[in-house]
N, CA, C and O atoms as a CHARMM CRD file, in Angstrom:
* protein
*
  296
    1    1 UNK  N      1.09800   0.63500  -4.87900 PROA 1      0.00000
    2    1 UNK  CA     1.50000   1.49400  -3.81800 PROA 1      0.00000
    3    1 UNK  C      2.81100   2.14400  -4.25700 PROA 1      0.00000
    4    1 UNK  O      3.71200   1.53900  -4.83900 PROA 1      0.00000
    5    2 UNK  N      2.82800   3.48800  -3.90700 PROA 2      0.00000
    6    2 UNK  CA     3.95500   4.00400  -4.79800 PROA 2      0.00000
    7    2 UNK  C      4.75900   4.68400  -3.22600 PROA 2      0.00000
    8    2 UNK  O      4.15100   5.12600  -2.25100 PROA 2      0.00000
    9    3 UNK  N      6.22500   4.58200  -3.39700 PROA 3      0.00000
   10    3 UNK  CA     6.93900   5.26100  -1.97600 PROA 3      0.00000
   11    3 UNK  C      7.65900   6.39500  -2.46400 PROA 3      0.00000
   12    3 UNK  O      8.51400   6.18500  -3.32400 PROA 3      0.00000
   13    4 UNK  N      7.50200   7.31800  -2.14500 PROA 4      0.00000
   14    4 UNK  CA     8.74300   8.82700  -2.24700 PROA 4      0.00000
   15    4 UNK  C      8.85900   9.42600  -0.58800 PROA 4      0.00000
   16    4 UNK  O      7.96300   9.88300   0.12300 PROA 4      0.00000
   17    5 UNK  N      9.93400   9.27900  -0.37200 PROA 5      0.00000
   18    5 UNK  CA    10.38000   9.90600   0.81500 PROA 5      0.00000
   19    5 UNK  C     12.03300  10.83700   0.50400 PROA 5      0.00000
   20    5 UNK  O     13.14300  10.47700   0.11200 PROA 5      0.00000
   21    6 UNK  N     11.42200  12.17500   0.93100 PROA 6      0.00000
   22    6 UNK  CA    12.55300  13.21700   0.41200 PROA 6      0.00000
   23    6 UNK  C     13.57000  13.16500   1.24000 PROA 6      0.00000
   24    6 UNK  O     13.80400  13.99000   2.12300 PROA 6      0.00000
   25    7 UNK  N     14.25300  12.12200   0.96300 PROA 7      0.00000
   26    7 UNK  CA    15.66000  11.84200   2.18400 PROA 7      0.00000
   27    7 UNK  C     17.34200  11.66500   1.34900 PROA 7      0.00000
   28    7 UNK  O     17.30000  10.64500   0.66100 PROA 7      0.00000
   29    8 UNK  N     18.19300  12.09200   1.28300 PROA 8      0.00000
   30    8 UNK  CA    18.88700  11.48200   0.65100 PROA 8      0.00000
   31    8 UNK  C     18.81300  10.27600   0.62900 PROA 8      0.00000
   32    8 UNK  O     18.31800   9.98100   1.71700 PROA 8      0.00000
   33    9 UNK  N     19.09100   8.90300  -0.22700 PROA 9      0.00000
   34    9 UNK  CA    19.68800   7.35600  -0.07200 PROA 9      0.00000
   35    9 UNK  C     18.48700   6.91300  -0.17400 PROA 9      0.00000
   36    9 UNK  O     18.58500   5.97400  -0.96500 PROA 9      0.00000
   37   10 UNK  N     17.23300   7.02700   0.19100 PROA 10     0.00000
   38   10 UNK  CA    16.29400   6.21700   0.36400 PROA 10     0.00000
   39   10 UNK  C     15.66700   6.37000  -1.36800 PROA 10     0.00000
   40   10 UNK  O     15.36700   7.42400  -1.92900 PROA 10     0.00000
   41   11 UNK  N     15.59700   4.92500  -1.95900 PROA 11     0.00000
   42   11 UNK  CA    15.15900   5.37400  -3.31400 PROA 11     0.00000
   43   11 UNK  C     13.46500   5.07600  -3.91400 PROA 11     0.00000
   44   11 UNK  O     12.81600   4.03700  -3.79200 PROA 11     0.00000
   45   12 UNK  N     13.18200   5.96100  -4.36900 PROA 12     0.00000
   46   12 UNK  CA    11.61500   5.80300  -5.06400 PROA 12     0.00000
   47   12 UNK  C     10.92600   4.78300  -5.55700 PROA 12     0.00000
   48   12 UNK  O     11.41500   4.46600  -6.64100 PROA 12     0.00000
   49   13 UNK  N      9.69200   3.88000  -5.16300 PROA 13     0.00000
   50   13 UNK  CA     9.80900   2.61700  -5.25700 PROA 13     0.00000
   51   13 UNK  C      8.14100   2.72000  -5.80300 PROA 13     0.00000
   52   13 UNK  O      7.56600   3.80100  -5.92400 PROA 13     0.00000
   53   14 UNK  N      7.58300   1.55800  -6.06400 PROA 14     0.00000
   54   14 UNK  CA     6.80500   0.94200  -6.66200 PROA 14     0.00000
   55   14 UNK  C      6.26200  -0.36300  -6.12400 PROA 14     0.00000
   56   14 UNK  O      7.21100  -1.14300  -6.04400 PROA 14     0.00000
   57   15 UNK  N      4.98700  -1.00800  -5.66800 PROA 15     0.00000
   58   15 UNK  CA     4.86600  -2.24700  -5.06800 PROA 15     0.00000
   59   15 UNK  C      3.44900  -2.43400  -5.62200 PROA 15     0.00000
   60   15 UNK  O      2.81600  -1.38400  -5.73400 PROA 15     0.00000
   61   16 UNK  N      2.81100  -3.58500  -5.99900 PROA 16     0.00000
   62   16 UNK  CA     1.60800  -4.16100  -6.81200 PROA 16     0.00000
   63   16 UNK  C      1.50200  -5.51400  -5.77200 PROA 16     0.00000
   64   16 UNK  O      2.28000  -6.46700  -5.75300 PROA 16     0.00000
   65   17 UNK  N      0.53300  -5.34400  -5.08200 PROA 17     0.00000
   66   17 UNK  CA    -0.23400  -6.26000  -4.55200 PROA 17     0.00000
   67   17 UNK  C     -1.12500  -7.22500  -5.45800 PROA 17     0.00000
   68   17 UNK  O     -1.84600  -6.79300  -6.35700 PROA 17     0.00000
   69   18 UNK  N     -1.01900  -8.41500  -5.17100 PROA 18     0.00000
   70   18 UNK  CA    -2.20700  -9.37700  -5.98700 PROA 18     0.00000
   71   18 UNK  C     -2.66700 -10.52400  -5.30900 PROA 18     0.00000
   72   18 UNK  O     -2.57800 -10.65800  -4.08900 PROA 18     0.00000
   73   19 UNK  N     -3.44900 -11.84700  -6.53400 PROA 19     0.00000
   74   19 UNK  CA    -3.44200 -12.39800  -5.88600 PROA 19     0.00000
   75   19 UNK  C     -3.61900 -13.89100  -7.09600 PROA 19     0.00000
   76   19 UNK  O     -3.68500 -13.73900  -8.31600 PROA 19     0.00000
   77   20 UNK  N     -3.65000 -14.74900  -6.65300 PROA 20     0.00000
   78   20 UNK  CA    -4.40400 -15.84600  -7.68100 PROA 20     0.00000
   79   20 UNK  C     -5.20700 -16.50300  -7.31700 PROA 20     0.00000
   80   20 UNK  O     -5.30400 -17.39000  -6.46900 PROA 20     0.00000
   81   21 UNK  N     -5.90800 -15.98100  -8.09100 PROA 21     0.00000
   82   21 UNK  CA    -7.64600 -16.34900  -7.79800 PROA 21     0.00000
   83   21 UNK  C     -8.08900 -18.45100  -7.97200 PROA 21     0.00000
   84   21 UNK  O     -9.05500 -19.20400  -7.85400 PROA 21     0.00000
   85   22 UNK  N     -7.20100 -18.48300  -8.17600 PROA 22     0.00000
   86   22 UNK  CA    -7.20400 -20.23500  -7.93200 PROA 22     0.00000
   87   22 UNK  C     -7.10200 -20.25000  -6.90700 PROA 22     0.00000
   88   22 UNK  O     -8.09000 -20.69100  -6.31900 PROA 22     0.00000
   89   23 UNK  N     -6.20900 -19.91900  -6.24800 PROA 23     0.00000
   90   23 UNK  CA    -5.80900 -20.28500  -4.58800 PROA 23     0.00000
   91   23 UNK  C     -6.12700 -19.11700  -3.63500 PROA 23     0.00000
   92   23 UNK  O     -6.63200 -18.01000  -3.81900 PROA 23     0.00000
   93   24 UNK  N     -5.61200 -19.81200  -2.45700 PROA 24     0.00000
   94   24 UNK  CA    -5.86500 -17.96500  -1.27100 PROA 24     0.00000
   95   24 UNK  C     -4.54700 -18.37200  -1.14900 PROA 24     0.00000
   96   24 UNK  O     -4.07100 -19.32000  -0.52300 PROA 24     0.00000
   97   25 UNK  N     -3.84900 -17.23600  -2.06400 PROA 25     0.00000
   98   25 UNK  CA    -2.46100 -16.92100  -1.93800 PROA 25     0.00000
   99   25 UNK  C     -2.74100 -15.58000  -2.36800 PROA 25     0.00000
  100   25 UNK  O     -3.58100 -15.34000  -3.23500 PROA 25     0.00000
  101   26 UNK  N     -1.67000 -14.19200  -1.44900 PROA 26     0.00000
  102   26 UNK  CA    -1.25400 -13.18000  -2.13800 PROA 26     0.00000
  103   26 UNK  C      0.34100 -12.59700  -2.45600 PROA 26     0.00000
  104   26 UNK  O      1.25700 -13.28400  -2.00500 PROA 26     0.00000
  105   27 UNK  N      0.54900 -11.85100  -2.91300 PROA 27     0.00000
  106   27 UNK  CA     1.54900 -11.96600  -2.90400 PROA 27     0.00000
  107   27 UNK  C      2.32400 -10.46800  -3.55500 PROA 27     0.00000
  108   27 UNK  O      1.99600 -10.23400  -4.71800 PROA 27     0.00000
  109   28 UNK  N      3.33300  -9.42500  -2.89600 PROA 28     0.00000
  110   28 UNK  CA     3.50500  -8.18800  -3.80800 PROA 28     0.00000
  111   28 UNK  C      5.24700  -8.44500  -4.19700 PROA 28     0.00000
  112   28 UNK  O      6.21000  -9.03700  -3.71000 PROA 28     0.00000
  113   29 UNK  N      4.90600  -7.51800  -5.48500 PROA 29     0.00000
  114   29 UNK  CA     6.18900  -7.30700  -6.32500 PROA 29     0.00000
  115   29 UNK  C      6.86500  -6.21700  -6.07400 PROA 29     0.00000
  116   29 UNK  O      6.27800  -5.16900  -6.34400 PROA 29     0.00000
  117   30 UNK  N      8.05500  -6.13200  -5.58400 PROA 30     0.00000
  118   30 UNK  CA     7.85700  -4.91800  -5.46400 PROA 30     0.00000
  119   30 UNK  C      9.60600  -4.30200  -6.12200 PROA 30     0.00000
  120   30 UNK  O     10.59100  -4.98900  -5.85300 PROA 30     0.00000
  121   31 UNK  N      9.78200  -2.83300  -7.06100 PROA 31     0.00000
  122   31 UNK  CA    10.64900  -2.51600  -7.62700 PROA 31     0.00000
  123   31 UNK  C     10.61300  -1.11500  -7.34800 PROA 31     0.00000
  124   31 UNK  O      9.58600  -0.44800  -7.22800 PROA 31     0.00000
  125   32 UNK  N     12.22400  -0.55000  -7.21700 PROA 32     0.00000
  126   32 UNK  CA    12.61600   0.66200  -7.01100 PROA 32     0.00000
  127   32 UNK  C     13.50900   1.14300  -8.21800 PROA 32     0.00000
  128   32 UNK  O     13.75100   0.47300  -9.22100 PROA 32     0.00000
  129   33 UNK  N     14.03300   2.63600  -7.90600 PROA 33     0.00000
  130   33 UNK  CA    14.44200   3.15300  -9.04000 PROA 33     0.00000
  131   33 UNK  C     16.13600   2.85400  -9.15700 PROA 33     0.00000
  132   33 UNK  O     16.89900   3.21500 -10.05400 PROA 33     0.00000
  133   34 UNK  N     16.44800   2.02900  -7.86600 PROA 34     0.00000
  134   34 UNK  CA    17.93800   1.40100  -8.28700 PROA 34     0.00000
  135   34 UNK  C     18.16100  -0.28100  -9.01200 PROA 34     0.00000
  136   34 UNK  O     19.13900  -1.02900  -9.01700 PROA 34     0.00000
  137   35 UNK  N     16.71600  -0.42800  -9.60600 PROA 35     0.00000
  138   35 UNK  CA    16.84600  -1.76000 -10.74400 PROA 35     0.00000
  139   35 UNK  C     16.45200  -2.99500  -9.56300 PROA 35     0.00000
  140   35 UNK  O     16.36100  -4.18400  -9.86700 PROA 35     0.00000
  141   36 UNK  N     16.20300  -2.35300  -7.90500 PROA 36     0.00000
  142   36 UNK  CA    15.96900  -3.71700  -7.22700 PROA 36     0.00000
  143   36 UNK  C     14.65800  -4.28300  -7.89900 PROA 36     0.00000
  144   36 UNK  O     14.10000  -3.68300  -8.81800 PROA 36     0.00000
  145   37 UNK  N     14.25200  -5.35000  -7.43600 PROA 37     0.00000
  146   37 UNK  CA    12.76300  -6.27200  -7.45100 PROA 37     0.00000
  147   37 UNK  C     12.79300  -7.29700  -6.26700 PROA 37     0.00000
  148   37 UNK  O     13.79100  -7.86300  -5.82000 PROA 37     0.00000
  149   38 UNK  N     11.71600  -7.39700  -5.92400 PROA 38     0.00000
  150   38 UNK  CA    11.44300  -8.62600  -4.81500 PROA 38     0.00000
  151   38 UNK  C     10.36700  -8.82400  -4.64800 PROA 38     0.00000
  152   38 UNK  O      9.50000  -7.96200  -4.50100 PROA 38     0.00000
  153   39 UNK  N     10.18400 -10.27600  -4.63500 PROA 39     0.00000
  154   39 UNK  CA     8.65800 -10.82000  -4.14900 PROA 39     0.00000
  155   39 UNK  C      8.36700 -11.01400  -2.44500 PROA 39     0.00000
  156   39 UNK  O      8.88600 -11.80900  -1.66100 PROA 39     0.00000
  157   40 UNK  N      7.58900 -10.22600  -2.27200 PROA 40     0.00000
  158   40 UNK  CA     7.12100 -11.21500  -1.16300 PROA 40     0.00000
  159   40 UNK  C      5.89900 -11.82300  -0.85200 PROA 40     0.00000
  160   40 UNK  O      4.90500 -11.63300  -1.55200 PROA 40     0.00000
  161   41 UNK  N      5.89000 -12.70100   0.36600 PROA 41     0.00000
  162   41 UNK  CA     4.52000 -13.75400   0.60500 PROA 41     0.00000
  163   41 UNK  C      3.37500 -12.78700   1.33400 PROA 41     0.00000
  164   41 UNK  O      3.94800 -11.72400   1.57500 PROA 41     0.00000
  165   42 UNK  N      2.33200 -12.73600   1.67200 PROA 42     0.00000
  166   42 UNK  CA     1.68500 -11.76400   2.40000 PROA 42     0.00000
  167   42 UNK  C      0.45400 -12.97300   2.82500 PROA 42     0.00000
  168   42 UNK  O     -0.11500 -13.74600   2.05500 PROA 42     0.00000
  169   43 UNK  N      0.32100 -12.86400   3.95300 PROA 43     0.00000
  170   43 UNK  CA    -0.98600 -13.25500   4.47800 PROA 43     0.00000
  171   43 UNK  C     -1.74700 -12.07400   5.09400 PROA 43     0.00000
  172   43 UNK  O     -1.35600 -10.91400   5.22700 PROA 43     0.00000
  173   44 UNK  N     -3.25100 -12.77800   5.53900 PROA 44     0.00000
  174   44 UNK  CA    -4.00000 -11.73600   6.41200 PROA 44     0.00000
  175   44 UNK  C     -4.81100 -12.54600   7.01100 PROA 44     0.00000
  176   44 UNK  O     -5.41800 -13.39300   6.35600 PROA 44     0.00000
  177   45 UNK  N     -4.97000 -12.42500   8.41700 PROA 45     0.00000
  178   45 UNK  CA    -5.74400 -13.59100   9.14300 PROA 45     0.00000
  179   45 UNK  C     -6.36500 -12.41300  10.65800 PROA 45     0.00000
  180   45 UNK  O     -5.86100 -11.79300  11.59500 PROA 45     0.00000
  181   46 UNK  N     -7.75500 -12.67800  10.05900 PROA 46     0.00000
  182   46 UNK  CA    -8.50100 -11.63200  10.86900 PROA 46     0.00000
  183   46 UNK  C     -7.99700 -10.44900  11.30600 PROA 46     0.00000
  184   46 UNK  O     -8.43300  -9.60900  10.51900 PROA 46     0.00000
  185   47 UNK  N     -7.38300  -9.96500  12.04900 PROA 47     0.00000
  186   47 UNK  CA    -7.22200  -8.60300  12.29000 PROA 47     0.00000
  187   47 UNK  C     -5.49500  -8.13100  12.09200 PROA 47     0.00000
  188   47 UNK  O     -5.05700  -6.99200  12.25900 PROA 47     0.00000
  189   48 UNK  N     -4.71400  -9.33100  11.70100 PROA 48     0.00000
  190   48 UNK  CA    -3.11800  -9.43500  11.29100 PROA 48     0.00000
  191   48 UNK  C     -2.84500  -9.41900   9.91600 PROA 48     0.00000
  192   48 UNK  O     -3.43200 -10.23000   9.19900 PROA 48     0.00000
  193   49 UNK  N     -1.90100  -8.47700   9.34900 PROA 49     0.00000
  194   49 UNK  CA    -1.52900  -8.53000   8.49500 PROA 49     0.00000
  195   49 UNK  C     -0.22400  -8.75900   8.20900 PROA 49     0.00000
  196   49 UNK  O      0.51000  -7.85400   8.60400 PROA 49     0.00000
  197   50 UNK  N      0.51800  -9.98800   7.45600 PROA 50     0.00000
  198   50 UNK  CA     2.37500 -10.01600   7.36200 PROA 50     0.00000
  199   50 UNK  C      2.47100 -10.21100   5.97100 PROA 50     0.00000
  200   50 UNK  O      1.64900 -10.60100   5.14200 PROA 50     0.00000
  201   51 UNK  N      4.09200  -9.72400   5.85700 PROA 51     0.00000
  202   51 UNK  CA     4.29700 -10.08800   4.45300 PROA 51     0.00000
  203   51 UNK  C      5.84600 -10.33700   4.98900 PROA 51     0.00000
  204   51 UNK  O      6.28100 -10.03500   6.10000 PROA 51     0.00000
  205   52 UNK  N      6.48300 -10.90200   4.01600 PROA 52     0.00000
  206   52 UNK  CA     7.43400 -11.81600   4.56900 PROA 52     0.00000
  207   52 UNK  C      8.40400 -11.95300   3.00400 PROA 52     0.00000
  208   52 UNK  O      7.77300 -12.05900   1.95200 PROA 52     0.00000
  209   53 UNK  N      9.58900 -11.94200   2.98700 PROA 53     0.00000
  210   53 UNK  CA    10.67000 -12.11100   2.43200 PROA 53     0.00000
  211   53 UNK  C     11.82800 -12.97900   2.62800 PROA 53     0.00000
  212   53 UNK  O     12.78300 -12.31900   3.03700 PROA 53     0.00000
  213   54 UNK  N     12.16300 -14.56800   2.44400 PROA 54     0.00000
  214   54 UNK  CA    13.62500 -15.12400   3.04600 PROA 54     0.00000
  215   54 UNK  C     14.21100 -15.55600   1.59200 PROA 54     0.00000
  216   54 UNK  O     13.92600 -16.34300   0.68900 PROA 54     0.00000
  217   55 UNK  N     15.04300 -14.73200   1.84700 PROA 55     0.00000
  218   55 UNK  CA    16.29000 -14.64900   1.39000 PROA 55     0.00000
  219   55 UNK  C     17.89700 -15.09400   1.77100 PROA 55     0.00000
  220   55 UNK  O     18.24600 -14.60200   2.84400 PROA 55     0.00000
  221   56 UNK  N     18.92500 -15.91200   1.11700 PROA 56     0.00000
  222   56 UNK  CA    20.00500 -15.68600   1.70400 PROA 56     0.00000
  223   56 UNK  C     20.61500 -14.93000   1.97800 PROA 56     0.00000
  224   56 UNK  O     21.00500 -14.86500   3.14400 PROA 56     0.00000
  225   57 UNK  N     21.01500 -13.93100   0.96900 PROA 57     0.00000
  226   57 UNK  CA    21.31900 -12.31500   1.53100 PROA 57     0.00000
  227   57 UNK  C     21.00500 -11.57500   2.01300 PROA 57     0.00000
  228   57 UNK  O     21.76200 -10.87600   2.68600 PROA 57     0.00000
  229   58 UNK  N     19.26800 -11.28300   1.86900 PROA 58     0.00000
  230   58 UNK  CA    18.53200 -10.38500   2.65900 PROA 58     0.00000
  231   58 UNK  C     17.11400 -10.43200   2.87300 PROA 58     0.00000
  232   58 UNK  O     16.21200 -10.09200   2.10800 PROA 58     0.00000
  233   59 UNK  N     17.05000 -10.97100   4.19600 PROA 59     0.00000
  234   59 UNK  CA    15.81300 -11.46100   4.19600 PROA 59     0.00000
  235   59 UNK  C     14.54000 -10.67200   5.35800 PROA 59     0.00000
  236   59 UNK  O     14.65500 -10.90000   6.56200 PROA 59     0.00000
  237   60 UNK  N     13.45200  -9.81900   4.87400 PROA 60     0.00000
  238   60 UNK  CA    12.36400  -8.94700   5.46700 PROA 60     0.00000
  239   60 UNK  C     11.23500  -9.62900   5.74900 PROA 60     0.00000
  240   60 UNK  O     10.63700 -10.50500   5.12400 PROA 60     0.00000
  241   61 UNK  N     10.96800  -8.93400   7.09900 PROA 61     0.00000
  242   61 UNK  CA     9.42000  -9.46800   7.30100 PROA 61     0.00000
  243   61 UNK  C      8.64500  -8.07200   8.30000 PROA 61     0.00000
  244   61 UNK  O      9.13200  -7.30000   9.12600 PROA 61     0.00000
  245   62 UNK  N      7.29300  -8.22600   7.75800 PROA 62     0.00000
  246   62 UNK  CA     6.77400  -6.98100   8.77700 PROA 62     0.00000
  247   62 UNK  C      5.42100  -7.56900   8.74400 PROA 62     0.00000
  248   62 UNK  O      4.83500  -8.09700   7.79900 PROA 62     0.00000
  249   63 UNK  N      4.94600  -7.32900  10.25100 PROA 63     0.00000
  250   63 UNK  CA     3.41900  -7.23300  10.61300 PROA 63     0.00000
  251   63 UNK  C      2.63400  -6.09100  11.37100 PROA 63     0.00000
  252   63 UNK  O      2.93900  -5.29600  12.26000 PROA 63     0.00000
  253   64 UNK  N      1.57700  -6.33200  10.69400 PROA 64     0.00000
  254   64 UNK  CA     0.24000  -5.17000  10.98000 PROA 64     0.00000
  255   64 UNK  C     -0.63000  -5.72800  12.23900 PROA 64     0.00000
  256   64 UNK  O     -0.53700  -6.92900  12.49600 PROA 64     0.00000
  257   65 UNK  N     -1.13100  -5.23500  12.71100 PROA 65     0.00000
  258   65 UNK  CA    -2.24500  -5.65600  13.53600 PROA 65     0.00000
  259   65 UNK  C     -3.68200  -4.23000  12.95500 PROA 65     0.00000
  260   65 UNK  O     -3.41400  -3.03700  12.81100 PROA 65     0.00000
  261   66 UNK  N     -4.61900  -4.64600  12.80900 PROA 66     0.00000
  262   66 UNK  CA    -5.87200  -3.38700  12.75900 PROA 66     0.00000
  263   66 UNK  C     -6.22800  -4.02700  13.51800 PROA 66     0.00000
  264   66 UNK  O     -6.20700  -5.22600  13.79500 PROA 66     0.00000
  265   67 UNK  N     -7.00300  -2.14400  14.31800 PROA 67     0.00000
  266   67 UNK  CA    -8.09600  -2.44700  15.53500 PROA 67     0.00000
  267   67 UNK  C     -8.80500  -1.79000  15.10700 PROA 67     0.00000
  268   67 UNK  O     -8.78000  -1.07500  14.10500 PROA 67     0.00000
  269   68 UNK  N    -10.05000  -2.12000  16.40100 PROA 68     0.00000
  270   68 UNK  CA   -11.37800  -1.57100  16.14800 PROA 68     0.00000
  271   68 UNK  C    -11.61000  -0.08000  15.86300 PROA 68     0.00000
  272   68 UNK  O    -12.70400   0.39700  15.56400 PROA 68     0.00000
  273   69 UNK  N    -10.62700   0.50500  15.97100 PROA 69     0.00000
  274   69 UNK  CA   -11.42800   2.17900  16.06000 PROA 69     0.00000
  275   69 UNK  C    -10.79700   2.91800  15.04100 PROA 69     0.00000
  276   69 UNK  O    -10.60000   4.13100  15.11800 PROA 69     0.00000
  277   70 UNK  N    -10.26900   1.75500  13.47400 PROA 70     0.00000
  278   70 UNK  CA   -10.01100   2.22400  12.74700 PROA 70     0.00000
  279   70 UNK  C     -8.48900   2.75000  12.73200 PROA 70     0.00000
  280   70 UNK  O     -8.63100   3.19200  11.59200 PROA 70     0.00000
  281   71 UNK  N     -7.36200   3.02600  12.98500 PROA 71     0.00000
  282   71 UNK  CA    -5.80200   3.09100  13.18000 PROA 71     0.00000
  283   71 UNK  C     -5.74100   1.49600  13.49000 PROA 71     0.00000
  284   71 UNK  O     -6.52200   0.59500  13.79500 PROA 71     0.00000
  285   72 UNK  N     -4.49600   1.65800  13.26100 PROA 72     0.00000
  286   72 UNK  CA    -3.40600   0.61000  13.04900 PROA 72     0.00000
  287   72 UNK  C     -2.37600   0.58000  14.43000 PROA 72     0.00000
  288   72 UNK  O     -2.22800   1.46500  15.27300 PROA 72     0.00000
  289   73 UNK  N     -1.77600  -0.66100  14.35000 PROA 73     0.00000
  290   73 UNK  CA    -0.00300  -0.41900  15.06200 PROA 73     0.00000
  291   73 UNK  C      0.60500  -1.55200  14.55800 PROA 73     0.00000
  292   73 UNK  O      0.11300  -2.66600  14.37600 PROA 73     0.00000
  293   74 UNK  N      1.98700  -1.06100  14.30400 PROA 74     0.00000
  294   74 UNK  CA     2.64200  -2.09600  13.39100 PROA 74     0.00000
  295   74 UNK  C      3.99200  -2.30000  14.70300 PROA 74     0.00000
  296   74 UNK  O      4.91600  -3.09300  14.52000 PROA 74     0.00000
């Protein structure tokens, strides 16, 4: 998944979803063009989607919900 948003400050990023096929774990990498990187955890459980980041310094989390008629709300 690639991000460009024409804003000043906000920087151009890069994210690779995966998974390991041993386990039901997923998990994305994700790097921008100011040298950041970060992993985060991601689940998906029927119609929810989260991915999740804890950190001591800075720590993200966001969830999805999909519905039936095809759109989203986060």
């Amino acid at each position: 998944m690639r991000s460009e948003i024409d804003e000043p400050g906000i920087p151009r990023g890069l994210a690779i979803i995966g998974s390991d096929d041993s386990r039901d774990e997923y998990s994305m990498r994700y790097f921008d063009e100011r040298e950041v990187s970060r992993k985060y955890e991601i689940v998906r459980n029927d119609n929810v989607w989260k991915w999740w980041r804890n950190a001591l310094d800075f720590s993200q989390h966001f969830t999805g919900t999909f519905i039936d008629d095809g759109y989203h709300s986060w």
